[in-house]
N, C-alpha and C positions, 0 to 999 in steps of 0.2 A: 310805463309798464314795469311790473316787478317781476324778477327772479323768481320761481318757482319754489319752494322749499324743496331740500332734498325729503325723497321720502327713505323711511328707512329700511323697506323691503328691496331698497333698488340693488341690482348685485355689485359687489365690488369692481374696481377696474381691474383688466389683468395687469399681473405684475409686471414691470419694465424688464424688458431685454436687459443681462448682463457686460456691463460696460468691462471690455479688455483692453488691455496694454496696446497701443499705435505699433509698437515693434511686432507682438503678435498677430496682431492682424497687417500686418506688411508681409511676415512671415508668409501666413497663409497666400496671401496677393501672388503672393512672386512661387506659387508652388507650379511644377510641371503639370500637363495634362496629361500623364502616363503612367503605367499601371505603379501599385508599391503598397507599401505598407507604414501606419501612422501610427503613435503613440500618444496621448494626452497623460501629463501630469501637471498635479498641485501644487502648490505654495511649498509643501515640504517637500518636496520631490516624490512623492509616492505615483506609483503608473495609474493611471484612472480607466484608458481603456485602450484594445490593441486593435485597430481594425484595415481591413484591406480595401483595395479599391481596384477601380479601373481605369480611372482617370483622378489623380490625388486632386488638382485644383477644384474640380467639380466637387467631390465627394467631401473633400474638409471644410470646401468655403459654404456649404450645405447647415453644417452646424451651430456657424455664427450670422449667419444670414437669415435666417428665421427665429420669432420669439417661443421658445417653447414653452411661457409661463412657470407653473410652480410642479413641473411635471416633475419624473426622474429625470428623466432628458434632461430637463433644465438647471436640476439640481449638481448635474455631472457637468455643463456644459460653464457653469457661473466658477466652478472651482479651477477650469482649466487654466494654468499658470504658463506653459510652454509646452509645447509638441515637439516631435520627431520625429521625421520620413523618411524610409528609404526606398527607393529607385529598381525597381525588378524589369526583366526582360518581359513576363509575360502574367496573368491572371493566376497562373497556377503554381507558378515561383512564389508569387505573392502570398497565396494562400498555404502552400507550406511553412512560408516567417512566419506569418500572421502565427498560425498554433505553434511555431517552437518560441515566439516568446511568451506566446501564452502561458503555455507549460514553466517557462522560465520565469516570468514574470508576476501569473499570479495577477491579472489585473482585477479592482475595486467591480467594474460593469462589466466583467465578460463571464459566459456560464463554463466550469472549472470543474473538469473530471479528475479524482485524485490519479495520480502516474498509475501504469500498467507496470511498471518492471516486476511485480509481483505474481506476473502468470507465471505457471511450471510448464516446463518440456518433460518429452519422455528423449534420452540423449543415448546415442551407441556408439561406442567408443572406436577409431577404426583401424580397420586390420589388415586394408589392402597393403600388396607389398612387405612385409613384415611377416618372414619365413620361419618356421617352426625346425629346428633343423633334427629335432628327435632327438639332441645330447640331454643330459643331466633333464634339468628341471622345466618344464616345457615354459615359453615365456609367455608373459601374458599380454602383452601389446599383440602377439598371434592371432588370440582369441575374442572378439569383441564383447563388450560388455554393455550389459543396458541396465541405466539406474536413472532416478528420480533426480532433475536440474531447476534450476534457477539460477539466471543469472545472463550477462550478455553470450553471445554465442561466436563460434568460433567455425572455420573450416578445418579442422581438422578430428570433427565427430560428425556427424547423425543427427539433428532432432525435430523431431517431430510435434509438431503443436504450433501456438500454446494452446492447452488445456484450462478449462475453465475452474478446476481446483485441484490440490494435491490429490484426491477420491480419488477423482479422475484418471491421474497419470498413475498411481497405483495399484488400480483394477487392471488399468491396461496393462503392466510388467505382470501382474499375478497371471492374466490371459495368455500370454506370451509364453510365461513359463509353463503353462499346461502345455502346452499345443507343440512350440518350437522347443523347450527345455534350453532356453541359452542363460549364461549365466549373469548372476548381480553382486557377484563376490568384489570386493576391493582387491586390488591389484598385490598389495599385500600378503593378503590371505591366500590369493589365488596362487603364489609362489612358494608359497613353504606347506601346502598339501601332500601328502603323504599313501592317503587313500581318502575317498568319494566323505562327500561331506551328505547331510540328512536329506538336503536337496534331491540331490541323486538317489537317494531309498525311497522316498515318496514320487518320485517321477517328474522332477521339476528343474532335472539339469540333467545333461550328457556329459559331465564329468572329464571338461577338457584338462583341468587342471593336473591327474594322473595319465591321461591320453586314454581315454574308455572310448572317444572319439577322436577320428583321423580330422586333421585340418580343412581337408578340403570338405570331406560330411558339415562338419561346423561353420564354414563359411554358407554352403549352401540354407542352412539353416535358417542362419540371419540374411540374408538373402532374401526369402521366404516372407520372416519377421517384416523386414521392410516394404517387402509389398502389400502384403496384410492392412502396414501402416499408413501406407497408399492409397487404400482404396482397390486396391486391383483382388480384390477376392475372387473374381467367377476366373480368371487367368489363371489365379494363384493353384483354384482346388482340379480344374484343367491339368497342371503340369504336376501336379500331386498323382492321379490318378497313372499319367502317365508313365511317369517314374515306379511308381507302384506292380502296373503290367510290366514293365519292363525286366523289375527286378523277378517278380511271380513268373518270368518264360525265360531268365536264367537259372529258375530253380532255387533263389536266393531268397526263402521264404521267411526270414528270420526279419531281415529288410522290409521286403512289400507289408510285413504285419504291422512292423512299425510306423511305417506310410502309412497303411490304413489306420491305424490309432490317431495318428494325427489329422486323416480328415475327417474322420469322426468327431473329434474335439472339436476342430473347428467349425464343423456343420451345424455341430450344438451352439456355438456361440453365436454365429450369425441367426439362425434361428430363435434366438434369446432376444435379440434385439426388438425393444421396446416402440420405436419408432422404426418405419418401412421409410427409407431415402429413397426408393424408385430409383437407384442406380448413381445416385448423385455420390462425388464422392467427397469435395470441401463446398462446405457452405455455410454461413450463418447467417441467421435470422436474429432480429432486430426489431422489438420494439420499444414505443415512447408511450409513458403515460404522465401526465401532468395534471394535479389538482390539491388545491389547497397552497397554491405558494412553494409544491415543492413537485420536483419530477424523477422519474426512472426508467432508467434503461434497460431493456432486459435482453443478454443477450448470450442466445443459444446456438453453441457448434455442431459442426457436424463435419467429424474430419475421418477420413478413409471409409467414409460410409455409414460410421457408426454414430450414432447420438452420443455427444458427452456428458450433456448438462448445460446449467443457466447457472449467470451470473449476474446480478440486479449490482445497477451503478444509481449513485444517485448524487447529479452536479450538485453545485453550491451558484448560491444568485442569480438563479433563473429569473425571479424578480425583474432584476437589473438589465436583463437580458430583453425582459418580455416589454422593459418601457423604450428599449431602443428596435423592437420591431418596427415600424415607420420609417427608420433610418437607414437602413442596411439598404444596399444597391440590389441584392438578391432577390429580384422577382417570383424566384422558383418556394422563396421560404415566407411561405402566405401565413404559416401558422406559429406561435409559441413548439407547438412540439415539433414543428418540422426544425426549425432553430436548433430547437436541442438533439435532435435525432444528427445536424450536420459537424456541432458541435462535437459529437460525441466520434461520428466515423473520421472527424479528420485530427481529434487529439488520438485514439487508439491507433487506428492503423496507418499513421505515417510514420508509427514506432514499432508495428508488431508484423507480420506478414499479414496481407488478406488473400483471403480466399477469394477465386474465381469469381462467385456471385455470391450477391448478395440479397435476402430476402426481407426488405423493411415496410414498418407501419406508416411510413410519411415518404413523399418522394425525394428522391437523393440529387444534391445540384450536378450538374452536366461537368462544373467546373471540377467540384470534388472527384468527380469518377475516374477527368483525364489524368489530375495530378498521384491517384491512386494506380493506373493502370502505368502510368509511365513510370514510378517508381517501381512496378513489380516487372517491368520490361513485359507486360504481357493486358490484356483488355481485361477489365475488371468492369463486371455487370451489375444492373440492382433492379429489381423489382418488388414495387410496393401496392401492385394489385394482383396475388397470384392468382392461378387456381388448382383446382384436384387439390395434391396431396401436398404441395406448398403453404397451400392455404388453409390446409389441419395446422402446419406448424406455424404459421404465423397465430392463428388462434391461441394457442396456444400457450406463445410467448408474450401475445396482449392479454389475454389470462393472468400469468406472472409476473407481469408487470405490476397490471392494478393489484395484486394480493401483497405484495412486494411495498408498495406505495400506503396502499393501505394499515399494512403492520408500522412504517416507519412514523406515518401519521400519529397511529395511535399509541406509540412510543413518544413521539415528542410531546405529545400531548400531556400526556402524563409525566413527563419531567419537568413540563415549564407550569404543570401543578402544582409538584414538589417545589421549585421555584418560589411561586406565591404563597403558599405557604409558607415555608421558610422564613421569607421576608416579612412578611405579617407578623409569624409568630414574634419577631425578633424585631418589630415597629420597623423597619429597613424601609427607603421609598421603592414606592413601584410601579414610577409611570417608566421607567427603563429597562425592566428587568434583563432582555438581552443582553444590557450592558453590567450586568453585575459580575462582581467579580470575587470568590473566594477563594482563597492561600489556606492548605491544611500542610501540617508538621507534623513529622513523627520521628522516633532517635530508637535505632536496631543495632543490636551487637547479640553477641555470642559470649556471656561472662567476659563484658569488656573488651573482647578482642576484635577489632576491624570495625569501630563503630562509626555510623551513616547516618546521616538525618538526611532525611527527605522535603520534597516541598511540592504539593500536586497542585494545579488550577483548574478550576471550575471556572466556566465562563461562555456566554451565550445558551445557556442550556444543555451544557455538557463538558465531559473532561476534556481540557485542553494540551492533551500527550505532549506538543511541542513546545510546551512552555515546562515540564516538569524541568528540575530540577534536583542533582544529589550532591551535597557536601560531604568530605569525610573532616571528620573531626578529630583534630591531636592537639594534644597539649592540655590535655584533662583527665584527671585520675579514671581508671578503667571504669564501666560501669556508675560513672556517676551520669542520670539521666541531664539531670536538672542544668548541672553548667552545658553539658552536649547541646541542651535547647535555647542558654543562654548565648553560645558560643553562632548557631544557627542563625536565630535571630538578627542579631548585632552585624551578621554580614549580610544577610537582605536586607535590612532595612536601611544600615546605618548610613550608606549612600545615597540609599531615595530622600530619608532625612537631611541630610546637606545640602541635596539637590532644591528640596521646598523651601529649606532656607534662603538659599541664594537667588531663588527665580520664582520665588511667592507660590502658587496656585498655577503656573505654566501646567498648560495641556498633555506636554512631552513628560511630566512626571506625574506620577498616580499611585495610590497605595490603595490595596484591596478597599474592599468594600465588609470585606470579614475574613479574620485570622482566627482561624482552628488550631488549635493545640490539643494533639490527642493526650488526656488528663485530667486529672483533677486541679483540686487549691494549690498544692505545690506548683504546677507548671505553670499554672497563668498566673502565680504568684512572680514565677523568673518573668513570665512575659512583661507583667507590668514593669518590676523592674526596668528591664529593657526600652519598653517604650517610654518613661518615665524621663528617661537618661534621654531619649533620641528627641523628647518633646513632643512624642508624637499622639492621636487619640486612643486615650484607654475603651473607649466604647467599642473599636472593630475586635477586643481578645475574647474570642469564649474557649471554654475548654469543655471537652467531650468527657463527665466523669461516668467510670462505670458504674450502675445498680447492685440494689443488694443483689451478693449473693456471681456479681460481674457477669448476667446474665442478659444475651442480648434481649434488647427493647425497653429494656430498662435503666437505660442512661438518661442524665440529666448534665445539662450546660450549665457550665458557671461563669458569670462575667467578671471583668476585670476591675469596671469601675464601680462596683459595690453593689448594684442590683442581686436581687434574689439567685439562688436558683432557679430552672425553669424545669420541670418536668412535662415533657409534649406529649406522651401518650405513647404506648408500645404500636398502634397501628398507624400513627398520625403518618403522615406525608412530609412533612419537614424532617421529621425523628427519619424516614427513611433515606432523604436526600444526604441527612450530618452524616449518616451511618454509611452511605454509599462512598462519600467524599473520604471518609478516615478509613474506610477498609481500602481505596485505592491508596491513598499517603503510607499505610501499614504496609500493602504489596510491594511497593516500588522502594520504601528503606529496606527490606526484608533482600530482595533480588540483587541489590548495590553492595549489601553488607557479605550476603554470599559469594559473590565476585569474588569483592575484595577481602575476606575471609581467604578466599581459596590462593589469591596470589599473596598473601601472605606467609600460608603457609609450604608453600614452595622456596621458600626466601626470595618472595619480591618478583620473581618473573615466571613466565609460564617458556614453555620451550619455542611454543611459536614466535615470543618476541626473542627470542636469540639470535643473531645476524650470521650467517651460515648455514643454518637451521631448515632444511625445508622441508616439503612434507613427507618425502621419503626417508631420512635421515631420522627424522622424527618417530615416523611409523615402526624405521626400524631401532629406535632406540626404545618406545613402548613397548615392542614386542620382547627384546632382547632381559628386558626387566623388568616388565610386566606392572607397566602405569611408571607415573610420573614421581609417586613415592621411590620407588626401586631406582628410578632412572638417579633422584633425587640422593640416596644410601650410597651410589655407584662414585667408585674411585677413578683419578682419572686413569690410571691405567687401566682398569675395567672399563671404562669408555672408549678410551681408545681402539678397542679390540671390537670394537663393532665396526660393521663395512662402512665404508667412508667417511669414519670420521679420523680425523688425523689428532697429531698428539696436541697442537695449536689453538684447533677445535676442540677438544677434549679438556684442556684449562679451561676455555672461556665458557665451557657448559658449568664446569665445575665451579665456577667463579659465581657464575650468572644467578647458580643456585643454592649457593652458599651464604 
């Protein structure tokens, strides 16, 4: 009896489990059964993936122990090189590592919200303790102050939030100052006042700075402000009214009017409010929407009662994320968006305060909640099936989600248009396009002075900000464009170039895929130069020449290696990706050049980098001469004569700026 023929509809065998190193899987063998947290990385050392567990033995030996064929999973699991574990007390220790190396790490498979340090506070500067004693010039530590923050925070202010954007925290100080009049003067200002500044004519300050208002009135004020910012409004207009009669049955009617103007004010603001919180006073709502390969988070505050607004997040390799659902010990996260809805609450808020409860589209794990509430010393709630008027807001926020999701959709869409295009026009391959990569130059000065060439990347479908690049250029006659680009050149490449030499076609070194030189014949005439010398291909230099007349849409590309011009069309899609990519390269020399324009013209330093120099010193030496020109004309005996600077300091300003 014979063998069968194969037939050739039969399906393929799956592919073989990836074979690892006897040391790594001993590794694994010999791991504890107790909670921790694991790392994978590759051959080059890059992290692959960060994840936690409950029991590390079970959970790691999980992933070499089954064949995942040609899945992601398996694609992640074949490159793993070496791991690393650490050892936690409990599940929710774990889970806090777990997202701070995230955050730190940046892993290939986990879904990756950009940092939050970018929220604003509303911050009040404070003033218990610190007596006004009514001599000379009233101090301003006295008086507290509320302005517009960013940045880490401190115990020794106020602040309130985060706010879901600058709008945000801005409306709220303009509401502030209707109602309470407290002030937003720099501390500066607030010292050398003389009489009431415009604030105080429009009705937007009590004018502690003169003493138009006593200490204690002023304190009570902000007082007031903070509760507002609490949440405690129906208390707030209670001890308003009181204070009001009180003042009306000592006959102090000048007082009780101005109490009444201010619950007035504020009965209209509450009133105004857009959203009814039924009494709630922090809360935010939370949702997830996923489709197309990409997802977002939408996510709306509500702090002292009042609505602030949304803020749509939207991770990076949910992909990656959604092929290691299977994998995860988390029972509770059944779905792709439940994943990214846990991702999302435990990279934000085990960095930002959270609010009491919380209101989300998918349910929140039991684990996440504890390590949430323990961190805030207090029980932190979530519910993802409300009802009544919970559940207008949650509508609400899966409304702007999907709008949110959908604009970003059809934004990519439309770039990785511009993309193929491009490439087409320009014969370029395009079974990779994600991976392409284009380098634009451009060279800014000011009649020569402070001149910058820049270097932007394009890459995956968008600018890639943390790869730009700014050189300053010296040692070339002012205003000469041509060597600036020469000079540019020859230091990005000339080392990628020695690198290809020595280690052939290696992975680790790569030169675009297309080099823009904003220009005509002259410029890509240096560039070939340049690559000519380096060896390297004339085919990736085009240069962006202006149209008659240097009218946009009417540029044409010139190549290096002797092809034609190409003129693409004033509406094409490629004309508008070149013209996107050289107006960012033109932005960012323009911005470098102003810089360094301005610390030039200071001779070389700015006052901030002076070493004794701080900001009050400063303040008062801007004020004393009025900018950095004057500070700059000033001798140092005229230096000297401003409050604390000594005659020591007074050379080394003089020095610094000379």
């Amino acid at each position: 009896m014979t063998d069968a023929p194969a037939r050739d509809d039969a399906p393929p065998p799956p592919p073989a489990a990836p074979r690892h190193r006897p040391e790594l899987l001993a590794q694994v063998a010999a791991l504890p059964g107790l909670p921790g947290v694991y790392r994978y990385y590759d051959a080059a050392d890059n992290v692959l993936y960060v994840g936690k567990a409950r029991n590390l033995k079970r959970r790691v030996s999980s992933y070499f122990q089954k064949n995942h064929g040609g899945t992601r999973i398996g694609h992640m699991v074949g490159k793993i090189a070496r791991l690393e574990t650490t050892v936690v007390r409990s599940e929710a220790e774990a889970l806090i590592l777990e997202n701070n190396l995230i955050k730190q790490l940046a892993p290939r498979y986990n879904i990756l919200f950009r940092d939050d340090k970018s929220y604003p506070y509303l911050k009040i500067t404070g003033s218990e303790g610190v007596p006004d004693r009514g001599e000379g010039a009233p101090r301003p530590e006295a008086y507290a102050r509320m302005t517009y923050y960013r940045g880490a925070t401190d115990r020794r202010s106020r602040y309130f939030g985060p706010y879901p954007s600058a709008w945000a925290v801005k409306e709220t100080i303009e509401l502030l100052q209707k109602v309470f009049r407290l002030r937003t003067c720099e501390d500066t200002v607030f010292a050398h006042r003389t009489r009431p500044c415009l604030l105080y004519q429009i009705k937007r300050c009590t004018a502690p700075c003169v003493r138009l208002i006593g200490q204690a009135d002023y304190a009570a004020d902000v007082a007031q402000a903070e509760r507002f910012l609490r949440g405690q409004t129906q208390q707030l207009l209670t001890e308003m009214e009181r204070r009001m009669m009180a003042h009306a049955d000592a006959l102090e009617f000048e007082q009780a009017a101005a109490i009444r103007n201010q619950i007035q004010s504020l009965s209209r603001v509450l009133h105004q409010q857009a959203v009814e919180v039924g009494g709630e006073a922090d809360v935010d709502i939370i949702a997830v929407k996923v489709q197309g390969g990409r997802a977002c988070v939408n996510l709306a505050m509500v702090r002292g009662g009042r609505h602030l607004g949304d803020r749509a997040h939207f991770p990076s390799q949910v992909e990656d994320a959604h092929a290691l659902a299977g994998e995860r010990e988390d029972a509770e996260l059944t779905s792709v968006e439940a994943q990214v809805l846990d991702a999302f609450i435990a990279q934000h808020y085990l960095a930002l305060p959270t609010p009491p409860q919380l209101i989300t589209s998918e349910p929140v794990t039991r684990t996440l909640l504890q390590a949430l509430s323990d961190k805030e010393e207090r029980r932190i709630s979530a519910t993802h099936a409300p009802r009544g008027q919970r559940r207008v807001w949650l509508e609400m926020a899966q409304q702007n989600a999907a709008l949110q999701l959908a604009r970003l959709l059809a934004e990519e869409g439309s770039q990785q248009a511009r993309t193929r295009a491009l490439a087409e026009a320009l014969e370029l391959p395009t079974e990779a396009l994600d991976q392409l990569r284009i380098e634009c130059f451009d060279i800014s000065h000011t009649a020569g002075e402070a001149t910058q060439a820049s270097c932007v990347v394009f890459e995956g479908h968008r600018m890639a900000s943390s790869e730009y690049r700014r050189y300053k250029i010296d040692g070339i006659t002012p205003g000469d464009d041509y060597a600036a680009m020469r000079q540019v050149l020859q230091r990005r490449y000339g080392k990628i170039a020695e690198a290809l030499r020595e280690q052939g076609n290696a992975a680790s070194v790569r030169m675009p895929d297309l080099v823009l030189v904003d220009g005509g014949k002259g410029q890509v005439s240096v560039a070939r130069e340049v690559f000519e010398a380096l060896a390297l291909d004339l085919s990736l230099i085009v240069g962006v020449e202006k149209g008659e007349g240097r009218k946009v849409g009417l540029e044409e590309l010139v190549f290096a290696d002797g092809r034609p011009k190409v003129y693409l069309g004033h509406d094409s899609a490629a004309l508008m990706l070149v013209a996107q990519i050289r107006d960012e390269a033109h932005r960012f020399a323009i911005t470098g050049m102003r810089a360094q324009r301005a610390k030039v013209r200071v001779g070389g330093s700015q006052l901030e980098d002076i070493p004794g120099v701080g900001p009050r010193k400063r303040a008062r030496l801007l004020q004393r001469f009025g900018g950095v020109r004057g500070v700059e004309a000033a001798s140092i005996d005229d230096l000297a004569t401003v409050e604390g600077i000594s005659r020591a300091l007074a050379e080394d300003i003089y020095r610094a700026l000379h």
